[in-house]
Each structure stands twice: as C-alpha cells, then as structure tokens.
C-alpha positions as CSV (number, residue, x, y, z in Angstrom):
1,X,54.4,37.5,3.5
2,X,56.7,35.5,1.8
3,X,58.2,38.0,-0.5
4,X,58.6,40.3,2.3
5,X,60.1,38.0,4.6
6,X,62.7,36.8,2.4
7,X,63.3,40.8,0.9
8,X,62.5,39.8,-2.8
9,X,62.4,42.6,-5.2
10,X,59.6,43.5,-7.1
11,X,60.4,42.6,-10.8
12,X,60.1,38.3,-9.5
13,X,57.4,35.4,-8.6
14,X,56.5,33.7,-5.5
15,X,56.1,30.1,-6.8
16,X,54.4,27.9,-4.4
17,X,55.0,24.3,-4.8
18,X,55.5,21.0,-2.5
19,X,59.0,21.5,-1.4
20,X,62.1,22.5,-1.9
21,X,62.7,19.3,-3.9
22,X,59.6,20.2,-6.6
23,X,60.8,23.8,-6.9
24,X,64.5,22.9,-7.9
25,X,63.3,20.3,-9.6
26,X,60.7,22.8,-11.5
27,X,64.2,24.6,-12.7
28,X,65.1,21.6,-14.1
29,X,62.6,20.6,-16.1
30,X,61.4,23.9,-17.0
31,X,64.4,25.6,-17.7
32,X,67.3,23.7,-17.8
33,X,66.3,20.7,-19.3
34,X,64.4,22.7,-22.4
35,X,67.8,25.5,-22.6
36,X,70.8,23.1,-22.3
37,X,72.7,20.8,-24.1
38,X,76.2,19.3,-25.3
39,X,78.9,21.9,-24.8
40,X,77.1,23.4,-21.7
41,X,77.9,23.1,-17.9
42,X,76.3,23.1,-14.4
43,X,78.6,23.9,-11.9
44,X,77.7,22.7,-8.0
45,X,79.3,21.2,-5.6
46,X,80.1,18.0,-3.6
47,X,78.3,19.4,-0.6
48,X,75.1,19.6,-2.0
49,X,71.4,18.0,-0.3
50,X,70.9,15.1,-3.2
51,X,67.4,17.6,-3.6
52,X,69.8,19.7,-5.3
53,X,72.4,17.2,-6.7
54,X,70.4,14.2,-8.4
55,X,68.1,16.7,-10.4
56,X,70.9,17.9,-11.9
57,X,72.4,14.5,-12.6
58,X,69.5,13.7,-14.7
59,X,69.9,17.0,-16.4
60,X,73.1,16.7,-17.6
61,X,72.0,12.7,-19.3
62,X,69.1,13.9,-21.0
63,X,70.5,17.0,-22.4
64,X,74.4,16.1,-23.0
65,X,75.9,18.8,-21.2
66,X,78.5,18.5,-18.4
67,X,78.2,18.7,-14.8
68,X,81.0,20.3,-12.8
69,X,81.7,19.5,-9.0
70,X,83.3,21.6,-6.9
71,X,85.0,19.5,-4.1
72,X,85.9,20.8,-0.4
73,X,88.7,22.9,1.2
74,X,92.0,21.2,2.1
75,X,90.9,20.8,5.8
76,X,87.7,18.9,4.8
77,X,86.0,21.9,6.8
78,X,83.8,23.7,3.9
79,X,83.3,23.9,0.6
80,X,87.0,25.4,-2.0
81,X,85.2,28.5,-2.7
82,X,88.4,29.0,-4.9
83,X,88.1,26.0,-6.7
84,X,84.4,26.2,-7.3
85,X,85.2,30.0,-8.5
86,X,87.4,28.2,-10.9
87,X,85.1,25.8,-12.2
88,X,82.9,28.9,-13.4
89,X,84.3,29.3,-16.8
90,X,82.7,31.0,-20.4
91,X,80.8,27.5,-20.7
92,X,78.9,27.3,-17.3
93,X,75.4,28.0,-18.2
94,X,73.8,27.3,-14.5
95,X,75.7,27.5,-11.0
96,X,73.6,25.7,-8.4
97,X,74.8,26.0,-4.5
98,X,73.1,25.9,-1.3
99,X,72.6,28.9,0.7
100,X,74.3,27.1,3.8
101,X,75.4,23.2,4.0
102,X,73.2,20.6,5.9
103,X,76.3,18.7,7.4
104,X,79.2,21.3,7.9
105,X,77.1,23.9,8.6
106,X,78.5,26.7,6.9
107,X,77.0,29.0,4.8
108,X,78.5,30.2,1.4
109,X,79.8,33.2,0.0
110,X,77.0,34.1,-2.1
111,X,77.6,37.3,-3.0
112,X,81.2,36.3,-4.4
113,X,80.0,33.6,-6.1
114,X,77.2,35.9,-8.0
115,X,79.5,38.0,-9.2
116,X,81.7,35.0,-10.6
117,X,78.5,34.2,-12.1
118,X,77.4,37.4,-13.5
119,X,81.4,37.4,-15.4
120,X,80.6,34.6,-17.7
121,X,75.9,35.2,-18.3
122,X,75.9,32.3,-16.2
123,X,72.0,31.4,-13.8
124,X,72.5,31.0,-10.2
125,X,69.9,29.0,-8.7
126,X,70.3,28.6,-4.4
127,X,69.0,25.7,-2.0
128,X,67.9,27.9,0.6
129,X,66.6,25.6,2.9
130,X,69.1,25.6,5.6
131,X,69.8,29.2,5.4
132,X,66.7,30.9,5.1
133,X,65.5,29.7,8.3
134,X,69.3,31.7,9.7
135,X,70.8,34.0,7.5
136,X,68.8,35.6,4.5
137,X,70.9,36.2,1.1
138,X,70.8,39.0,-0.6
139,X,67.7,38.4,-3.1
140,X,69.4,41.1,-6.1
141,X,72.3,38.4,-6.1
142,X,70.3,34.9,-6.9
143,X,68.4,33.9,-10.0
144,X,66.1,31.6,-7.9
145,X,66.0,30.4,-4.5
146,X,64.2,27.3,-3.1
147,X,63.4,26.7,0.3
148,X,60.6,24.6,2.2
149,X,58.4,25.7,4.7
150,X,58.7,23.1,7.7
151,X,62.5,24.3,7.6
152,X,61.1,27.6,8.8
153,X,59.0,26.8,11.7
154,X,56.1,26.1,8.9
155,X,54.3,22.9,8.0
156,X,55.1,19.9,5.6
157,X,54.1,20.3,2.3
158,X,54.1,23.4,1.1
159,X,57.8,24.9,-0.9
160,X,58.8,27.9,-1.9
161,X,60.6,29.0,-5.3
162,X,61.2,32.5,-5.6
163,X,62.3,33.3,-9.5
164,X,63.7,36.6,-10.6
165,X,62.2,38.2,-13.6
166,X,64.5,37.8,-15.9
167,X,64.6,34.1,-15.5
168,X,61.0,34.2,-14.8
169,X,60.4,34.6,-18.3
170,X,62.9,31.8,-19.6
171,X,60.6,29.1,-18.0
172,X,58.2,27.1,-19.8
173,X,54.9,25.4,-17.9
174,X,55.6,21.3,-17.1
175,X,52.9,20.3,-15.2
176,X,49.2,20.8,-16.8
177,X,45.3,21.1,-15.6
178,X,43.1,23.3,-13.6
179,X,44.4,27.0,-12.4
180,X,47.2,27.7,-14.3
181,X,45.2,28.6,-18.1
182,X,43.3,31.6,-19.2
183,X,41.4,29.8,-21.9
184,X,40.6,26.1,-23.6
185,X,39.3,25.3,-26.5
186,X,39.4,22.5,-28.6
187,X,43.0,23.4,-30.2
188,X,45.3,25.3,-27.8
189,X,45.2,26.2,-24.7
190,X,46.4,29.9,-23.5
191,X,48.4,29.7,-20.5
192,X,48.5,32.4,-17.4
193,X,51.2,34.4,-16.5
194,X,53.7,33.7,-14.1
195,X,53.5,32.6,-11.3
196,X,49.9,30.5,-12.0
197,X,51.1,28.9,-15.1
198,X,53.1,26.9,-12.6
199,X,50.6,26.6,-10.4
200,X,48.8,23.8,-12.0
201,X,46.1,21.5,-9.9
202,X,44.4,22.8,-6.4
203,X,47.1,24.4,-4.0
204,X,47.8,23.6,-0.4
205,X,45.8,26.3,0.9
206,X,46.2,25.6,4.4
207,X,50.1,24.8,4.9
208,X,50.7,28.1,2.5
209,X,48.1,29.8,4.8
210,X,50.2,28.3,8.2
211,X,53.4,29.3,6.0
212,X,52.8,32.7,5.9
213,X,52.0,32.9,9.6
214,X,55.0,31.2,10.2
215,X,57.2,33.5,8.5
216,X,55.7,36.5,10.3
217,X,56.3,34.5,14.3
218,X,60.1,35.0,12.8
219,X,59.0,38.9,11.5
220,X,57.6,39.5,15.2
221,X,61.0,38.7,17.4
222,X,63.1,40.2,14.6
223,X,65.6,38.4,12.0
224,X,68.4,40.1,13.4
225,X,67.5,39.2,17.2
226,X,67.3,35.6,16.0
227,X,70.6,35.9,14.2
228,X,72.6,37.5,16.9
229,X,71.2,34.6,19.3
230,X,71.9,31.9,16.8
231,X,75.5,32.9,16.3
232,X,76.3,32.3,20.4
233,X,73.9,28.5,20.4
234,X,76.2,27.5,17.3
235,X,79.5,28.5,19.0
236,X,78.4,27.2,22.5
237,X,77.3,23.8,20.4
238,X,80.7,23.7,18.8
239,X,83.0,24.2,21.6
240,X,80.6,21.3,24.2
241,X,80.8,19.1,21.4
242,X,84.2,19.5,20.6
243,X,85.1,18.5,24.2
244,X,83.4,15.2,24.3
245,X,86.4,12.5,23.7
246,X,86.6,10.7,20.4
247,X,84.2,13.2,18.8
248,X,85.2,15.3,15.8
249,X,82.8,18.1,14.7
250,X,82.5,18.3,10.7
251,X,83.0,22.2,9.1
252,X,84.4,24.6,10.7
253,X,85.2,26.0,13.7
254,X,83.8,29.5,13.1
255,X,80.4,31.4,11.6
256,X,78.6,28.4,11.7
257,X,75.2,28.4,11.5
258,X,73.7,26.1,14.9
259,X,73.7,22.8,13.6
260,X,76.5,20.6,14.4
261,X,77.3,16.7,12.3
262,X,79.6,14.7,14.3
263,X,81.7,11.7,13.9
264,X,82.5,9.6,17.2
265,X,85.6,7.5,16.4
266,X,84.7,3.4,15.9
267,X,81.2,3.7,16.8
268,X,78.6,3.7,14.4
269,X,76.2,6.9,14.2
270,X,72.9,5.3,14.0
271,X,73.8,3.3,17.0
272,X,74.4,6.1,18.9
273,X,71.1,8.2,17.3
274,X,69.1,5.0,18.8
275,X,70.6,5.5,22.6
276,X,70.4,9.0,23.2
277,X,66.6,8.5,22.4
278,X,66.1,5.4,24.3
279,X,68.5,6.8,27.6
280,X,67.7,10.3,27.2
281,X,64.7,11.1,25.3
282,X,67.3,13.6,23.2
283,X,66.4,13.1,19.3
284,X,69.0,14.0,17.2
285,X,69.6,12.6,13.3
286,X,72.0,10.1,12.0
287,X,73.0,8.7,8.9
288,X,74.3,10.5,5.9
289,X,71.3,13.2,5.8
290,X,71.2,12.8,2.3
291,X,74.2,14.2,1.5
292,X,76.1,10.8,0.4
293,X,78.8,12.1,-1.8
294,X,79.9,14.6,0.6
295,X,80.7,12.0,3.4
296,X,82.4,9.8,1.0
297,X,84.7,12.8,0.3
298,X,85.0,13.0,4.3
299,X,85.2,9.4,4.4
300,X,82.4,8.5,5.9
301,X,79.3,6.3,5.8
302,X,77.6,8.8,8.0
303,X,76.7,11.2,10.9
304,X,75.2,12.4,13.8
305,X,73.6,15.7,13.7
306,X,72.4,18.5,16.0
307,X,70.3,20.8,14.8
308,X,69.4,23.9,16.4
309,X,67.2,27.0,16.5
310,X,66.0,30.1,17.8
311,X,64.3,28.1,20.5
312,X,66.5,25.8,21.3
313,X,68.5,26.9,24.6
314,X,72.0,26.6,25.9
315,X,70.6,23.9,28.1
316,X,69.2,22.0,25.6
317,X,72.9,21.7,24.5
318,X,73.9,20.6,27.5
319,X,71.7,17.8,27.9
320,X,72.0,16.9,24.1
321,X,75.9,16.5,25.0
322,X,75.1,14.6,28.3
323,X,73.0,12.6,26.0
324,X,76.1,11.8,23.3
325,X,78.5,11.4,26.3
326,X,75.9,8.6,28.2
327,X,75.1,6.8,24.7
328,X,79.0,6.9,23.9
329,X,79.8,5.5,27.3
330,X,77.3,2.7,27.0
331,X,78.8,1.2,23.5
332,X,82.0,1.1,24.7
333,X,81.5,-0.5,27.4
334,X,79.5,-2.7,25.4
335,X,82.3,-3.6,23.0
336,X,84.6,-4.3,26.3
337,X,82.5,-6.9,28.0
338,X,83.6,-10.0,27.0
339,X,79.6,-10.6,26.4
340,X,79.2,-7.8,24.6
C-alpha cells in the first residue's frame, strides 16, 4: 500500500520504523555517519523540522565534515532556491530538504534541486512529512524519503523511509536483535536483506496495519481530487487571514500548501493559542513548531499555526479566523485596561 501510494519504483525498500524522526535519523547513523568525513558536506537548509536538522548537526561533529545552510529568499517568504543551488558544489556529499516547509508552507522545487544534485554524485534525502500528505514528489528524483503516518490521516507510531536501491545498498544495520538475521551462531551473525535487516525487534503491526488503510481512504477520493480541493482551502486561508488587522501570514502568498503560521503584532502566540481554545473551542498550534532557527531568521520567538486538510471546510476557516479575531480582541483590551 505504501509503495503504491507514494508511486515508488521497483528497484527500492519500504522501511518501516517509528517516525519520521527514526527514519532520517536511520540515514544518519547508517549511512552517513559510517560514509562521511573531514572535507565532505551536507547541504540543508534554515527551514528545516529540527527531525531533520539536529541529526545532521551531530553528523557533521562526529564525522568532521561541514554542514551547509541554505538561508531564505529576500522577502523572508520561502526558502533561496538559488542560494541553496549554490551551496551544492563538487564537495556536497548529501543534500537533505523537506518536501514542503512546516511554517511557510511552501513546498520546494524538488525536481530542480535533484538535478543540482545529480551534477556533483551528491544523495538527496527528503522530509516528506508535510508534503506527502498534499503533494507527492516524484519518487525517480529522491534518494530517500521520510514521512510519518499520523501526518497522513494514520496513527502515531509507525514512520515510513522509503530508500532507493542504489542507496539501499550503501546502508549498514544499527540497531540489532530478533527479525532482522538469517542465522546465529556462536561467531557471526548473517544479516537479512533489505528491508528486514533494519527491521530489528517486533514491529508495530497494528499502526502499519491502520497505516496502510489510511493511505488507501486517500487512494479512494483520489490524490488529485484532494489536491485540486486543497489548493482553493489554502488560498481561501491566506487571503481571511491576511485580512485580520495586525496579522502577517509567514511564506508566500501563492501555491501554498493549506497550512498557514501567523504572527499578530505585540501579542504573544501562545497567548493567543490558549484563547481561541478557551473562547472558541478552535485548536490551533503555537510556538516555534520546532523549527527554532527558522524563526530566529524571521525574527521571531514563535507562531501561530493553521493547519488544514482535505476535510477541513471553508467554514472551518471562517470560524478559526472569528476565533483569532475574538482572542486578539480580548488581549488588547486586556493590555488597555488600566487593570489589565
């Protein structure tokens, strides 16, 4: 199910692991930290999850090589595709991006990137946890790709890292036990092939199970139904947010995916995340969705977050504006009272 849902080709592994987090972080150990070293580079960026920032932080201590952050676009809206293009050079052994960002909603240019990344024999590896869910990549143009299940209408505790075959091969075993050797003796141990030998230890059989049915609820109203819907939710989303006073939306103003950060001038985002639930019922996420680096860059401690999808209706928008607009209200008048 899995394979077929995300379009994988044939000559790759379905890796099953916790999360997102354990599957980049099996890149890391597996491959990474075992193939790279001083004069070597991983190139990312400053709008990365810290599931797929911090691992490579580590990498780059224990192993002596350099890490390489891409920084954003003059308007603060999205990632310099340009300048991360740049930082790609004969040196980069590993190029690690997410499929879409978390915060400024907007996916990347994958397929460019790839190529950049073919040029110099670099590895691409893709956090595809907020874009699976919206807007598939093209599985020919991505060494690995990491996503988690509960990002796709699935349960907690079950990840995803799909490994190409070529790469498949490059990876060593990290983690050791029960269902992931062919034979023991007293020794050597021989290990299974790929995908088992990184299968160590008693699965989650159930959230892979619930996984897999999941992925086919999104197979049976259609990917491309779901994308031509989300498209019209995330420009609705954009244009009521944009109209509430004081608020700025982060990332751009077009092909967004429908999740929407926001910064409300002087007032503090958990504050505000606190009210709409208390005066509205409306749950929505504040702080800085750990993404820390990128909201320094955008000068901020943090944000408030939207987050839509397929089922989430034009009128849910509405009221989770009403929501922002009454909580907003309340603090400043708050501030003004000579009590408050």
């Amino acid at each position: 199910a899995v394979r077929r849902f995300i379009g994988a080709p044939a000559n790759g592994a379905v890796i099953f692991t916790r999360n997102a987090t354990a599957s980049i972080n099996l890149v890391a150990r597996s491959w990474a930290e075992k193939r790279l070293g001083p004069g070597d580079e991983i190139v990312t960026t400053i709008a990365e999850h810290h599931s797929n920032f911090v691992p490579w932080q580590q990498v780059a201590r224990r192993t002596g090589c350099e890490l390489s952050v891409a920084g954003l676009s003059a308007d603060l809206s999205e990632v310099d595709l340009p300048g991360l293009l740049r930082s790609i050079t004969p040196r980069t052994r590993l190029v690690v991006v997410s499929g879409a960002s978390n915060v400024l909603g907007s996916a990347m240019s994958l397929a460019v990137i790839w190529q950049r990344v073919q040029s110099v024999g670099a590895r691409l590896l893709v956090d595809g946890c907020q874009s699976v869910p919206h807007c598939l990549p093209e599985m020919s143009a991505v060494d690995w790709l990491a996503f988690s299940a509960h990002k796709a209408c699935g349960p907690m505790g079950v990840g995803v890292l799909w490994a190409g075959g070529d790469v498949l091969q490059e990876m060593e075993p990290v983690e050791f036990g029960g269902g992931m050797v062919d034979s023991v003796s007293m020794s050597e141990t021989t290990f299974s092939s790929p995908p088992f030998c990184f299968e160590a230890g008693t699965p989650a059989v159930a959230e892979t199970v619930a996984a897999a049915r999941a992925l086919q609820f999104y197979e049976r109203i259609g990917i491309q139904r779901i994308q031509a819907y989300e498209q019209k939710l995330a420009a609705y989303m954009h244009r009521k947010l944009s109209s509430v006073p004081g608020v700025t939306v982060l990332g751009p103003r077009s092909d967004r995916l429908p999740l929407a950060a926001v910064a409300v001038r002087e007032l503090d985002p958990q504050d505000i995340g606190l009210l709409m639930d208390e005066l509205a019922g409306v749950a929505v996420r504040s702080g800085h969705h750990c993404a820390q680096p990128l909201h320094t860059a955008l000068g901020l401690s943090g944000s408030l977050r939207f987050s839509g999808q397929f089922y989430t209706s034009f009128g849910d928008v509405d009221r989770g504006v009403e929501a922002l607009q009454e909580a907003i209200d309340f603090l400043r008048r708050s501030s003004a009272s000579p009590t408050g």
